[in-house]
N, CA, C and O atoms as CSV, one atom per row, in Angstrom:
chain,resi,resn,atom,element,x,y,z
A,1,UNK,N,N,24.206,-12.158,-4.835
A,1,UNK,CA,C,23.842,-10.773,-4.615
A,1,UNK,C,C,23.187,-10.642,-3.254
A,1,UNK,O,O,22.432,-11.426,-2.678
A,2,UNK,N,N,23.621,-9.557,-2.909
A,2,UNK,CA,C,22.783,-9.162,-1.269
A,2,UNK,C,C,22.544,-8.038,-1.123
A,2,UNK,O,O,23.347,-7.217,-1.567
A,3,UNK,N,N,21.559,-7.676,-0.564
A,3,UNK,CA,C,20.956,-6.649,-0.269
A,3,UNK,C,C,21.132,-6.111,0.956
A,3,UNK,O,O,21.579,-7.000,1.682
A,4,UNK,N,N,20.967,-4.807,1.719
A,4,UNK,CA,C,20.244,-4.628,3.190
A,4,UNK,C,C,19.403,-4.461,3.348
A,4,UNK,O,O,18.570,-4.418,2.442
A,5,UNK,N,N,19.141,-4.281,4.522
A,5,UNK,CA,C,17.288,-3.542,4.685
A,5,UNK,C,C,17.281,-2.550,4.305
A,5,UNK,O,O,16.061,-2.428,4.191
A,6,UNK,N,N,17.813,-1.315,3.861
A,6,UNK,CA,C,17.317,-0.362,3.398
A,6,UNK,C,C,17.221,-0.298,1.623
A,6,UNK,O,O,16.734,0.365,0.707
A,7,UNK,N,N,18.077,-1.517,1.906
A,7,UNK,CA,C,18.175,-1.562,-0.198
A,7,UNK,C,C,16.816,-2.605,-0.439
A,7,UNK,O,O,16.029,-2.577,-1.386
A,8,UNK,N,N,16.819,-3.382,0.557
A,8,UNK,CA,C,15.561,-4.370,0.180
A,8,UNK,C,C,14.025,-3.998,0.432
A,8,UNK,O,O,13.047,-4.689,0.147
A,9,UNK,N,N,14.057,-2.610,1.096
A,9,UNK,CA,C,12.738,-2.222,0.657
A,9,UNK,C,C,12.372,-1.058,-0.097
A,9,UNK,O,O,11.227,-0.637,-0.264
A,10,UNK,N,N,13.447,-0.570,-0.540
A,10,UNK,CA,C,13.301,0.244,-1.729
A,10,UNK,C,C,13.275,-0.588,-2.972
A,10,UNK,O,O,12.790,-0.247,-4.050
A,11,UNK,N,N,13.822,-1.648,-2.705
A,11,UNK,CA,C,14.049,-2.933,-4.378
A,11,UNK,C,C,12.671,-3.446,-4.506
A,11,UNK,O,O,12.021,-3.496,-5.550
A,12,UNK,N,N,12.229,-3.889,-3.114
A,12,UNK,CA,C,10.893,-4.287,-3.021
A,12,UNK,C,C,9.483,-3.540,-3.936
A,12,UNK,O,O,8.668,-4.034,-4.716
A,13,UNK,N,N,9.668,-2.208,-3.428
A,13,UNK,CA,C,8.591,-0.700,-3.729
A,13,UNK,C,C,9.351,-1.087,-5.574
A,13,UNK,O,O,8.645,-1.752,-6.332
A,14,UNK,N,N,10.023,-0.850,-5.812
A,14,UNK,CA,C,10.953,-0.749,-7.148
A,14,UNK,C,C,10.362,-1.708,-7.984
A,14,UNK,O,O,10.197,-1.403,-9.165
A,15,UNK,N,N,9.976,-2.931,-7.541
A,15,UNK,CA,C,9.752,-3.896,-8.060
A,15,UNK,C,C,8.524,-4.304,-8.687
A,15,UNK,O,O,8.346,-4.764,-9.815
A,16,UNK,N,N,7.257,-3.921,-7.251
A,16,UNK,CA,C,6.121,-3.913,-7.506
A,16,UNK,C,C,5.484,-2.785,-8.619
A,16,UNK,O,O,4.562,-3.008,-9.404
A,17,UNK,N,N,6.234,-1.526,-8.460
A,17,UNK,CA,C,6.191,-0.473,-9.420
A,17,UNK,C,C,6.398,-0.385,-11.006
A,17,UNK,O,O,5.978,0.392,-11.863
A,18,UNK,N,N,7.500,-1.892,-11.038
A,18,UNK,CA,C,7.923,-2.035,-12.357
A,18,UNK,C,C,7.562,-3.187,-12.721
A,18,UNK,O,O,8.137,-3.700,-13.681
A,19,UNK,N,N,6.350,-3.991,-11.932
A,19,UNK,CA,C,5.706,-4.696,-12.919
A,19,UNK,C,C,5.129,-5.130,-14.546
A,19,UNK,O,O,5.021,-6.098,-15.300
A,20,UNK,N,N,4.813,-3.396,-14.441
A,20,UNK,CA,C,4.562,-3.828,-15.875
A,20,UNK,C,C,5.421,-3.491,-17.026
A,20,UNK,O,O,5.136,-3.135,-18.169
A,21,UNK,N,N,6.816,-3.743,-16.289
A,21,UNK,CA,C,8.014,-3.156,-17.231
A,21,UNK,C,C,8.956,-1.803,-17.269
A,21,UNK,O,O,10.132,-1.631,-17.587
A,22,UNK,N,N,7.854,-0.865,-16.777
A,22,UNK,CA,C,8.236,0.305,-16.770
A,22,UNK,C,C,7.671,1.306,-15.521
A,22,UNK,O,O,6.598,1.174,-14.932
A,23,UNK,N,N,8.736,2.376,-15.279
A,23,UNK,CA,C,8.530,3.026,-13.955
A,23,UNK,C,C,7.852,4.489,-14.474
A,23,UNK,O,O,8.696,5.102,-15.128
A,24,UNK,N,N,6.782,5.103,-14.390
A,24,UNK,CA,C,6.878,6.431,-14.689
A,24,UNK,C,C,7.320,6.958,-13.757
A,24,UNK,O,O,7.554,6.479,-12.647
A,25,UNK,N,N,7.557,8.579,-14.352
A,25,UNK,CA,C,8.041,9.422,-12.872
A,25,UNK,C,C,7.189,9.924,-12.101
A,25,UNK,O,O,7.625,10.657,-11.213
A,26,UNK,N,N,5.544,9.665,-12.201
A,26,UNK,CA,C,4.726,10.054,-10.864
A,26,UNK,C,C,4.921,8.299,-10.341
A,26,UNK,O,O,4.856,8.176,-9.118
A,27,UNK,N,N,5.076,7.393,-10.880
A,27,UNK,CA,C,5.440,6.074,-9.727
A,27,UNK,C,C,6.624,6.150,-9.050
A,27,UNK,O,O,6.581,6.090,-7.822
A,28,UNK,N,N,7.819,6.285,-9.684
A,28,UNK,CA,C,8.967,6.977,-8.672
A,28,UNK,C,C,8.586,8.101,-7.632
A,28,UNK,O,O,9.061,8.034,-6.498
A,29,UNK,N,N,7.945,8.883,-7.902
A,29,UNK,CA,C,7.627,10.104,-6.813
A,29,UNK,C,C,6.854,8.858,-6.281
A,29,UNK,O,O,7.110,8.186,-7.280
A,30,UNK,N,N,6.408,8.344,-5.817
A,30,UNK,CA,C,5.249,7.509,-4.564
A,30,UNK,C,C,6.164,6.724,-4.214
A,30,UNK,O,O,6.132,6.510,-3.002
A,31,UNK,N,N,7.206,6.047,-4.913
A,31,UNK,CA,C,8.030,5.324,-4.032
A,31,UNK,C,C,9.064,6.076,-3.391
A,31,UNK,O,O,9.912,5.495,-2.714
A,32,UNK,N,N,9.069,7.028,-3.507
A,32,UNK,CA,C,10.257,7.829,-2.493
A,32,UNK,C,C,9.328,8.455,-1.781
A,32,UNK,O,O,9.908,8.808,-0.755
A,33,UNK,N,N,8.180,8.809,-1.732
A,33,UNK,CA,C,7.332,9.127,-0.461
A,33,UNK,C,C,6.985,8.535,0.138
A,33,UNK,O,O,6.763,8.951,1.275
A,34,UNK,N,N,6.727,7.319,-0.154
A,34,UNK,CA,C,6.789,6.326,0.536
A,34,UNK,C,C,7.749,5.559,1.330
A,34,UNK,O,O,7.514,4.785,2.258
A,35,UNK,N,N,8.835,5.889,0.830
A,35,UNK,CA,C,10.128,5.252,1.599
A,35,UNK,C,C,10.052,6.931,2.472
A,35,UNK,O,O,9.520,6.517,3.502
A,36,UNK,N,N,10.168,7.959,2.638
A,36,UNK,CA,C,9.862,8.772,3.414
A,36,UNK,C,C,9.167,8.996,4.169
A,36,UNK,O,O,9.287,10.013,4.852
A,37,UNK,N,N,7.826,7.821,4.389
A,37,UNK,CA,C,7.493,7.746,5.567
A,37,UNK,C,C,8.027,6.579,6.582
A,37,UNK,O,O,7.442,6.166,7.583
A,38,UNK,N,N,8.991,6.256,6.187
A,38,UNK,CA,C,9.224,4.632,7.145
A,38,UNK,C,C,10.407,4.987,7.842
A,38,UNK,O,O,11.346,5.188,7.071
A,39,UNK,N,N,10.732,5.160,9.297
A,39,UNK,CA,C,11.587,5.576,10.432
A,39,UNK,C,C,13.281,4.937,9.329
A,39,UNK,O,O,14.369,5.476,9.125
A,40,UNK,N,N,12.804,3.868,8.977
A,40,UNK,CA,C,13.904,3.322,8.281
A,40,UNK,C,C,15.148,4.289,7.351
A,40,UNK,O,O,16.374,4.398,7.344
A,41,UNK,N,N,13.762,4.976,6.488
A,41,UNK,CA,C,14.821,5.145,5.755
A,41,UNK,C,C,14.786,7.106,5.395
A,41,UNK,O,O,15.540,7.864,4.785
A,42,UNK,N,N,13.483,7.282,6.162
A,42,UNK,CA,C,14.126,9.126,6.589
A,42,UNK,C,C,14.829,9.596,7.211
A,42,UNK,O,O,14.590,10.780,7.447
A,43,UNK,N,N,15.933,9.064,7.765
A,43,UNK,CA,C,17.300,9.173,8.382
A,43,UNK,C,C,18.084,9.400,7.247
A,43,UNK,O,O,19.086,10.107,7.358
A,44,UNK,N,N,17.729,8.828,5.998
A,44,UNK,CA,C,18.963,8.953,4.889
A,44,UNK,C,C,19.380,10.263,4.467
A,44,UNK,O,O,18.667,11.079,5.050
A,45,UNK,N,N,20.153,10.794,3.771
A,45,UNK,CA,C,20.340,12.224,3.540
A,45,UNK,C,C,20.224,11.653,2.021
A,45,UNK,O,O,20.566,10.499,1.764
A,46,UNK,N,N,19.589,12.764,0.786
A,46,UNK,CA,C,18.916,12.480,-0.347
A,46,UNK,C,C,19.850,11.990,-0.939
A,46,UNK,O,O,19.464,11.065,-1.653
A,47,UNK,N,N,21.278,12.225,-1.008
A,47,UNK,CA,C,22.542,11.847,-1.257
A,47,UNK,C,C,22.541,10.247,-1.415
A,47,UNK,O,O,22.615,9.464,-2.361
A,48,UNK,N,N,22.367,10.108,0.605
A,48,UNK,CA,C,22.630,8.411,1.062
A,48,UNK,C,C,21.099,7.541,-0.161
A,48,UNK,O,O,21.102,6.614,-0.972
A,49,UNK,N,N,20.092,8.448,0.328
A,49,UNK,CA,C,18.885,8.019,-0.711
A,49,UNK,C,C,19.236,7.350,-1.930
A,49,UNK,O,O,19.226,6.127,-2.070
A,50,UNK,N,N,19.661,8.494,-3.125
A,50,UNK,CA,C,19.677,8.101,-3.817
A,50,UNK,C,C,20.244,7.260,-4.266
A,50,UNK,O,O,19.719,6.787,-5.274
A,51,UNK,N,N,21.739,6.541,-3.746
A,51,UNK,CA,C,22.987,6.332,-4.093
A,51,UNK,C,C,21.898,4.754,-3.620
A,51,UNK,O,O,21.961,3.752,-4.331
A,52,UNK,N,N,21.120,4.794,-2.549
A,52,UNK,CA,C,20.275,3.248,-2.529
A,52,UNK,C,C,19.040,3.052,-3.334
A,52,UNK,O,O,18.310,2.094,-3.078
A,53,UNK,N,N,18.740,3.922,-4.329
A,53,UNK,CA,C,17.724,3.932,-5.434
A,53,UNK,C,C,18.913,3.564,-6.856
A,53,UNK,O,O,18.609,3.007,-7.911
A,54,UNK,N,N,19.620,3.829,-6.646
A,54,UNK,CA,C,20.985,3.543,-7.864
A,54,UNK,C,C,21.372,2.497,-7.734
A,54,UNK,O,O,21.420,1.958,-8.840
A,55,UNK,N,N,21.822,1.611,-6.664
A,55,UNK,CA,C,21.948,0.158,-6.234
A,55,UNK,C,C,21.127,-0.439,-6.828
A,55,UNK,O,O,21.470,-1.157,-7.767
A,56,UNK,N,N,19.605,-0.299,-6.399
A,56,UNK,CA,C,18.792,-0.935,-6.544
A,56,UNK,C,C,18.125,-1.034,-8.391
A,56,UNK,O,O,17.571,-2.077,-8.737
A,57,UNK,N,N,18.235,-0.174,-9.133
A,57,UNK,CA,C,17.722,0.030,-10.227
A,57,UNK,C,C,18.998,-0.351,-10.989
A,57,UNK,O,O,18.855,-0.812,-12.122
A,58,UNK,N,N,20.273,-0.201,-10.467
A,58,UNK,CA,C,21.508,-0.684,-11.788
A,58,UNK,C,C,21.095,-2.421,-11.393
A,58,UNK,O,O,20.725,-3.105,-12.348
A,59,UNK,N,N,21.177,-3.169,-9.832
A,59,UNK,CA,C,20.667,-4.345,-9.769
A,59,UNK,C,C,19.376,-4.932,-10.919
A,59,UNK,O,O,19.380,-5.805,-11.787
A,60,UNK,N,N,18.688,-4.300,-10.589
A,60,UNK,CA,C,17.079,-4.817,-11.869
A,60,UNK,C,C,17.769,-4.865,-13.074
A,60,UNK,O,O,17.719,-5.840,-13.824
A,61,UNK,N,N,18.270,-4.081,-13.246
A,61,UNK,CA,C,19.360,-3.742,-14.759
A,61,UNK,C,C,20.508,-5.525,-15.240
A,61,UNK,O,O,20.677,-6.475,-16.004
A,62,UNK,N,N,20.935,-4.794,-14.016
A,62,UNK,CA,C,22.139,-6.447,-14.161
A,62,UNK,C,C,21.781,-7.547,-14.153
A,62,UNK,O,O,21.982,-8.308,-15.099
A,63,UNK,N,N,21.021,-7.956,-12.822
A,63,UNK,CA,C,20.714,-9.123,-12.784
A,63,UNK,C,C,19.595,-10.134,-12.808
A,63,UNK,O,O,19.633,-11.362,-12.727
A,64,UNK,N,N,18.156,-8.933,-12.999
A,64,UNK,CA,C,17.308,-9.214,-13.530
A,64,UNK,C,C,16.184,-8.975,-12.662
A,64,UNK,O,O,16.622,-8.403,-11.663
A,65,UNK,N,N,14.715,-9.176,-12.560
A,65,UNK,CA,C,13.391,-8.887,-11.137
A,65,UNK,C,C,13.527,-9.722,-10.529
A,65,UNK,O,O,13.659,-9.200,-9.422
A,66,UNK,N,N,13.657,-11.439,-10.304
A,66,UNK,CA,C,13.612,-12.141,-10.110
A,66,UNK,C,C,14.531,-12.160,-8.886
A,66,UNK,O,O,14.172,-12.108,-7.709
A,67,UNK,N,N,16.263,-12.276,-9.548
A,67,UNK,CA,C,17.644,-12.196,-8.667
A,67,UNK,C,C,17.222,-11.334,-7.522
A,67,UNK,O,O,17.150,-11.906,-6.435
A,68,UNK,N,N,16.815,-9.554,-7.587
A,68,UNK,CA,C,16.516,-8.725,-6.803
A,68,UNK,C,C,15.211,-8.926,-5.825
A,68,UNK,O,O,15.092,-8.781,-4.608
A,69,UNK,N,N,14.530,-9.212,-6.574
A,69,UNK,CA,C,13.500,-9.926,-5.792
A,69,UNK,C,C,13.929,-10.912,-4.313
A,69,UNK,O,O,13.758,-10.560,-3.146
A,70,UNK,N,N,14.491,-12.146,-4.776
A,70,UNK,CA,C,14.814,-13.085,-4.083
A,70,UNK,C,C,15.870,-12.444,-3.094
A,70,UNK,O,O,15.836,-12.908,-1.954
A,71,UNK,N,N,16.825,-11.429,-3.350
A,71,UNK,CA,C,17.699,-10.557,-2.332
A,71,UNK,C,C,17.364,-9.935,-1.585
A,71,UNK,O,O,17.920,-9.686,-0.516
A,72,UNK,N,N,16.049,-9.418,-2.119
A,72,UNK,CA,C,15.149,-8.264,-1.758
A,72,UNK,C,C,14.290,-9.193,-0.222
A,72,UNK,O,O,14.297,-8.729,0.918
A,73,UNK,N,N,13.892,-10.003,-0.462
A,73,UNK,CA,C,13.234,-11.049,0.278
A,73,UNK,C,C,14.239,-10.986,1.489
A,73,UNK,O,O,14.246,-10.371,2.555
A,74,UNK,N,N,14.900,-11.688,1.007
A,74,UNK,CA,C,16.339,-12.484,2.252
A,74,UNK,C,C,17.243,-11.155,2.980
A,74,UNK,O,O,17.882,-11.182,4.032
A,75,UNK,N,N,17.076,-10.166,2.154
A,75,UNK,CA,C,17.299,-9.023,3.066
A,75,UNK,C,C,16.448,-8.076,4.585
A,75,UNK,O,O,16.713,-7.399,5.578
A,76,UNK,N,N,15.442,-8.604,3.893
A,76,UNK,CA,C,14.329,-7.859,4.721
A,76,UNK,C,C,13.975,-8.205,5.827
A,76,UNK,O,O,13.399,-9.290,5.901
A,77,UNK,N,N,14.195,-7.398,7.098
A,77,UNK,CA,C,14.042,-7.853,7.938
A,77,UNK,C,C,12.234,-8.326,8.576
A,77,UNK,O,O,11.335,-7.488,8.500
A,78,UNK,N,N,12.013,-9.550,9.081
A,78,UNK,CA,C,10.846,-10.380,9.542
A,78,UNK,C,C,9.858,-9.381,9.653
A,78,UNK,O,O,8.902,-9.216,8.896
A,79,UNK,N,N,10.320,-8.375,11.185
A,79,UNK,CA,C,9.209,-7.776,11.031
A,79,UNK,C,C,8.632,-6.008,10.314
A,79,UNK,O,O,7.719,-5.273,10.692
A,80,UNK,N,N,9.444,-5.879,9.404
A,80,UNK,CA,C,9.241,-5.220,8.231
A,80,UNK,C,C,8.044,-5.820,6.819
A,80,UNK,O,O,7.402,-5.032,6.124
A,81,UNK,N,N,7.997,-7.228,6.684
A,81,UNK,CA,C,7.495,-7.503,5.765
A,81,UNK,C,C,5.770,-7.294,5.758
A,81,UNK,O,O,5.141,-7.692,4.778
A,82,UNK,N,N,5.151,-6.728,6.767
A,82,UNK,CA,C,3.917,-6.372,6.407
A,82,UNK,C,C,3.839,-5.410,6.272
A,82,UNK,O,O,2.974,-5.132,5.441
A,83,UNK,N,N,4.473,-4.371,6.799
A,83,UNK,CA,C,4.572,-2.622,6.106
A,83,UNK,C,C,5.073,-2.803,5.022
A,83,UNK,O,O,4.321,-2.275,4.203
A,84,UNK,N,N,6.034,-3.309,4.459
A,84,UNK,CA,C,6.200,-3.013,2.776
A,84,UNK,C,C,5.054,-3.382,1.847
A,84,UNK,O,O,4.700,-2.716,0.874
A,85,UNK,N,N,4.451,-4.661,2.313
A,85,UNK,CA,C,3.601,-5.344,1.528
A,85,UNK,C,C,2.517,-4.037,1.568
A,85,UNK,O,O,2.113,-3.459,0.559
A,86,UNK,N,N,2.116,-3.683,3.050
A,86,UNK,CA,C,1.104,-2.238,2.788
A,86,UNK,C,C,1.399,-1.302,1.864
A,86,UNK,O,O,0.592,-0.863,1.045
A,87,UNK,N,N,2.692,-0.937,1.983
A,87,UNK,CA,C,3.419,0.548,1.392
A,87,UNK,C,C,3.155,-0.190,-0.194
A,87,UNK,O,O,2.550,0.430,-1.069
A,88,UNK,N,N,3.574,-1.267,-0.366
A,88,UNK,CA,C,3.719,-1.490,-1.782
A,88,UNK,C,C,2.180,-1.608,-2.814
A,88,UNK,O,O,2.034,-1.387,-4.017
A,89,UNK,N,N,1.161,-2.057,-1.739
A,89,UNK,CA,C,-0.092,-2.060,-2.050
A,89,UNK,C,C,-0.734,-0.840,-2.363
A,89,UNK,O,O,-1.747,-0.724,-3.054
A,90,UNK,N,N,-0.084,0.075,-1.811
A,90,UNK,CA,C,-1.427,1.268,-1.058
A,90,UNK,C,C,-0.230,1.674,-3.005
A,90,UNK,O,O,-0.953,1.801,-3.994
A,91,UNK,N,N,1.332,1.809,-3.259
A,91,UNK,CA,C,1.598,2.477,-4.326
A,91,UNK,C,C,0.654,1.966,-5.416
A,91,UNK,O,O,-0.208,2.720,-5.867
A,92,UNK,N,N,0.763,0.948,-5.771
A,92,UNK,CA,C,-0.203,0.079,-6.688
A,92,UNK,C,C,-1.282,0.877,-6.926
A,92,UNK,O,O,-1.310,1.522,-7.974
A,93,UNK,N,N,-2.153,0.948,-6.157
A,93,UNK,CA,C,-3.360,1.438,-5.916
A,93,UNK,C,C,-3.879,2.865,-5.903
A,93,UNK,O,O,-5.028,3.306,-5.910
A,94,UNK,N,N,-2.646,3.477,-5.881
A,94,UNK,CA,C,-3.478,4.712,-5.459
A,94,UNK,C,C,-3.679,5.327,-7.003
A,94,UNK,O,O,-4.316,6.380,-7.015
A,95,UNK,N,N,-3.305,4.912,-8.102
A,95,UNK,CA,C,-4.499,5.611,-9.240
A,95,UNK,C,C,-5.635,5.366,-9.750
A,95,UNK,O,O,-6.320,5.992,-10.559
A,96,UNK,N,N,-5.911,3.547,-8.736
A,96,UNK,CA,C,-7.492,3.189,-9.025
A,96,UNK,C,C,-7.739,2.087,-9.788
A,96,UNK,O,O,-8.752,1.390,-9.725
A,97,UNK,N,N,-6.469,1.882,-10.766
A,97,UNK,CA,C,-6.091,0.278,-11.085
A,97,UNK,C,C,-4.810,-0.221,-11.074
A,97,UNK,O,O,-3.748,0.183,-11.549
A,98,UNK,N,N,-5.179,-1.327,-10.336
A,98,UNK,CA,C,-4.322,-2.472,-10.181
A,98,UNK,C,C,-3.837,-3.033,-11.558
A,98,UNK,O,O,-4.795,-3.734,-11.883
A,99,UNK,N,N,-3.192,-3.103,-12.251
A,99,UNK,CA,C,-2.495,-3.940,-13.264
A,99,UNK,C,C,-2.557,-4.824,-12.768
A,99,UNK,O,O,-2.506,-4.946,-11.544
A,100,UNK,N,N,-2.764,-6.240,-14.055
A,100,UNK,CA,C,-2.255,-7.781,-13.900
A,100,UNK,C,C,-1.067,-8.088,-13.044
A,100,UNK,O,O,-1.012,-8.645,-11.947
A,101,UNK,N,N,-0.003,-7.526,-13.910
A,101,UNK,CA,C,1.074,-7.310,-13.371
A,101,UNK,C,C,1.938,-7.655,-12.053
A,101,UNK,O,O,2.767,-8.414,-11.552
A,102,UNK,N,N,0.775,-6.057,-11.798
A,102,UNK,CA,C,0.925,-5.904,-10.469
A,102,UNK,C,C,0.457,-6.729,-9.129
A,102,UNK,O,O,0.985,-6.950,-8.039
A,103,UNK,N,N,-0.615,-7.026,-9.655
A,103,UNK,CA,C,-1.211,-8.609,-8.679
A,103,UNK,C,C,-1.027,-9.034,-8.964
A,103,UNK,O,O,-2.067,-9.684,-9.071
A,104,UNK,N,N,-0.043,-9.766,-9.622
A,104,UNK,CA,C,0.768,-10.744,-9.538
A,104,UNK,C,C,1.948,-10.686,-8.503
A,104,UNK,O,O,2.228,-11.520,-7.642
A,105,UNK,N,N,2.564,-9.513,-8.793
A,105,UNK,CA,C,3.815,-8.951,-8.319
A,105,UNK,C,C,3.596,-8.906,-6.962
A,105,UNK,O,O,4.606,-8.964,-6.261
A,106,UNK,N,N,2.248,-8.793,-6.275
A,106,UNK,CA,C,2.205,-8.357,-5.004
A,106,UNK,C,C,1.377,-9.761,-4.617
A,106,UNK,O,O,1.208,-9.867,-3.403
A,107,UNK,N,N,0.848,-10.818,-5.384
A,107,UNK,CA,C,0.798,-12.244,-5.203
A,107,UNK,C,C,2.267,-12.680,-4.444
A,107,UNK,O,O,2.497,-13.011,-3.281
A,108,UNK,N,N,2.989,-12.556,-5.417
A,108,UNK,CA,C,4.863,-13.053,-5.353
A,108,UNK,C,C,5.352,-12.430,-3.886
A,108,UNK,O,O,6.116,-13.064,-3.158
A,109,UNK,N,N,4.790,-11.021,-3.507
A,109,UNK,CA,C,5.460,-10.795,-2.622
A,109,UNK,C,C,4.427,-11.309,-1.053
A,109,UNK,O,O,5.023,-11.491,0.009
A,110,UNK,N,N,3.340,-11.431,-1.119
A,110,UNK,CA,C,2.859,-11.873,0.049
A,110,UNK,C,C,3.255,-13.422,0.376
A,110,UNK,O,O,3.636,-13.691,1.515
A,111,UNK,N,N,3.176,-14.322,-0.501
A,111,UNK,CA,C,3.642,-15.450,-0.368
A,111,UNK,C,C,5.088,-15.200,-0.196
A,111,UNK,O,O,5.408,-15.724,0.871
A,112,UNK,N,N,6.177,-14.602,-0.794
A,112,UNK,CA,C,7.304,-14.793,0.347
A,112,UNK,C,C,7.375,-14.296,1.366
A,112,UNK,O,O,7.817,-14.938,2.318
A,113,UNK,N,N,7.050,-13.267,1.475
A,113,UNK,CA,C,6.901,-13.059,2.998
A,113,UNK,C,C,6.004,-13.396,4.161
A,113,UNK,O,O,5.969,-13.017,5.331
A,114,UNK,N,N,5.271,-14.262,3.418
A,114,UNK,CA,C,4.309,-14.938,4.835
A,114,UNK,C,C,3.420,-14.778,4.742
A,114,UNK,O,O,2.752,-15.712,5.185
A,115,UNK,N,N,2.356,-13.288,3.997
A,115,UNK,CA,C,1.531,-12.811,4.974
A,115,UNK,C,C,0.450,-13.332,4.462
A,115,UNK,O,O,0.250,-13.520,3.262
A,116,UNK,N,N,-0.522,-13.663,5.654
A,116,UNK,CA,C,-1.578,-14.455,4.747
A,116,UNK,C,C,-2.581,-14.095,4.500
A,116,UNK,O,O,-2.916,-13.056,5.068
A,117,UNK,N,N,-3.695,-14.814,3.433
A,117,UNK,CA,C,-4.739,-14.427,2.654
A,117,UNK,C,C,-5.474,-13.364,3.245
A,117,UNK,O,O,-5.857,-12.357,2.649
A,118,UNK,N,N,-5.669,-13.656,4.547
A,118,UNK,CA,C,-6.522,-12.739,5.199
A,118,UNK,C,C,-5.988,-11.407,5.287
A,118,UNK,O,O,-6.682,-10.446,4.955
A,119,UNK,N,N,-4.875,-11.279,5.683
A,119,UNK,CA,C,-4.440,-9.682,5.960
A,119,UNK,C,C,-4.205,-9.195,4.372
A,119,UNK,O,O,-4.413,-8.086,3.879
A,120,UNK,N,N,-3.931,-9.857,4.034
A,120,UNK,CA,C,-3.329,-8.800,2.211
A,120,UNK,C,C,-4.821,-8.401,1.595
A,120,UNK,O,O,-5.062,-7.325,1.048
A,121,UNK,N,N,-5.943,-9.667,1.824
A,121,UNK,CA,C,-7.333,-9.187,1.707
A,121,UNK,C,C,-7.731,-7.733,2.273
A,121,UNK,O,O,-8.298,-6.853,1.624
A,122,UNK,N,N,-7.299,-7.656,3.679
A,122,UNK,CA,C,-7.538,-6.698,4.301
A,122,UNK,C,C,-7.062,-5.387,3.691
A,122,UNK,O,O,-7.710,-4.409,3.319
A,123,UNK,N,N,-5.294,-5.715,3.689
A,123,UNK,CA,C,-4.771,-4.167,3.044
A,123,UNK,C,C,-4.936,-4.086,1.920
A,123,UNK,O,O,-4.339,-3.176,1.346
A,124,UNK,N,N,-5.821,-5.005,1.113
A,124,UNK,CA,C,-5.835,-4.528,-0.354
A,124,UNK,C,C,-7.400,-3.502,-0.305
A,124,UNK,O,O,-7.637,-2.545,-1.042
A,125,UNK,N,N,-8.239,-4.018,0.712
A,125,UNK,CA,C,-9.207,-3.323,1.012
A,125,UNK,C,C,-9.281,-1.791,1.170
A,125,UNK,O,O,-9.707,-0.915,0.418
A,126,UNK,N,N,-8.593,-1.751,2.691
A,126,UNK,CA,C,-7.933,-0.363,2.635
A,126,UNK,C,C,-7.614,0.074,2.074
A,126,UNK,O,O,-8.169,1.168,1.979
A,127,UNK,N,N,-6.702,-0.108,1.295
A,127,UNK,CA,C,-5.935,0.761,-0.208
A,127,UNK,C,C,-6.995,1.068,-0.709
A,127,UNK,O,O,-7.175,2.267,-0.497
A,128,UNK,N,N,-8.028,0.518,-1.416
A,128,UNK,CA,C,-9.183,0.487,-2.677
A,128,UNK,C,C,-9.603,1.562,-1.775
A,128,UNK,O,O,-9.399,2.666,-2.281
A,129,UNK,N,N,-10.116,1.604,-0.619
A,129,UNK,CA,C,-10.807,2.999,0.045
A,129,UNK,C,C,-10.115,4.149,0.224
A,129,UNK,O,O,-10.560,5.237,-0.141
A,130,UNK,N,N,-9.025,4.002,0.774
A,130,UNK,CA,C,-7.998,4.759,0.678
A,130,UNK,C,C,-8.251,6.064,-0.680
A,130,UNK,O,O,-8.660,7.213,-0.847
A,131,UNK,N,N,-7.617,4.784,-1.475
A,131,UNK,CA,C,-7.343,5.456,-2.863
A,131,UNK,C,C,-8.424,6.375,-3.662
A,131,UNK,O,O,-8.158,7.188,-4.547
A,132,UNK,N,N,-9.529,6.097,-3.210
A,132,UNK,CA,C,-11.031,6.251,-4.445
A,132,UNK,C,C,-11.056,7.476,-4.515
A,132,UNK,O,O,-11.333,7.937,-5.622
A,133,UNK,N,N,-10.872,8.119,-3.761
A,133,UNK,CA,C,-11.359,9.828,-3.988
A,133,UNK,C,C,-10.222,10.249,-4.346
A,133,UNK,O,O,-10.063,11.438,-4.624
């Protein structure tokens, strides 16, 4: 399975979101606002959008978090992987708890992508302030 960059960071957001099994629809609304702020992928027309939110969610479907995950990874381009890890943090976060889950999920994703202890410390920081009010 392969991904692109625009499928691998919507699979990414998709992923961390469905940690704990399930997506509600105010977590879908943050991951498409969130993919709406990234030069990447507000070029899409809601059409092109969705049809890469359908990829990505029949994938989780077929072949499992793991498979998509690991596509999701090897798709993504180098220097993309600390804005998702942000974008994916700040979704996590912004109702004030973190699920197990989910730190886990966003454990899994800083270690593949590199980023280290110190900065994910950092943006997990931000987020928590971010988020509080």
């Amino acid at each position: 399975m392969s991904l692109n960059e625009k499928e691998s960071v919507v699979g990414l957001l998709f992923l961390v979101v469905t940690a704990d099994g399930s997506i509600a629809p105010e977590e879908e609304e943050l991951v498409i606002a969130a993919s709406n702020r990234m030069k990447l992928l507000r070029c899409l027309a809601i059409p092109e959008f969705n049809t890469v939110v359908q990829k990505v969610r029949d994938a989780i479907d077929a072949k499992g978090r793991a498979e998509v995950f690991a596509a999701a990874i090897k798709g993504l381009p180098v220097d993309l992987g600390e804005t998702v890890y942000a974008l994916a943090a700040d979704i996590v976060s912004v109702d004030g708890v973190v699920e197990p889950a989910e730190i886990t999920c966003l454990r899994e994703m800083q270690e593949a992508l590199g980023i280290s202890d110190d900065l994910a410390t950092k943006v997990l920081e931000v987020m928590r302030i971010k988020n509080r009010g």
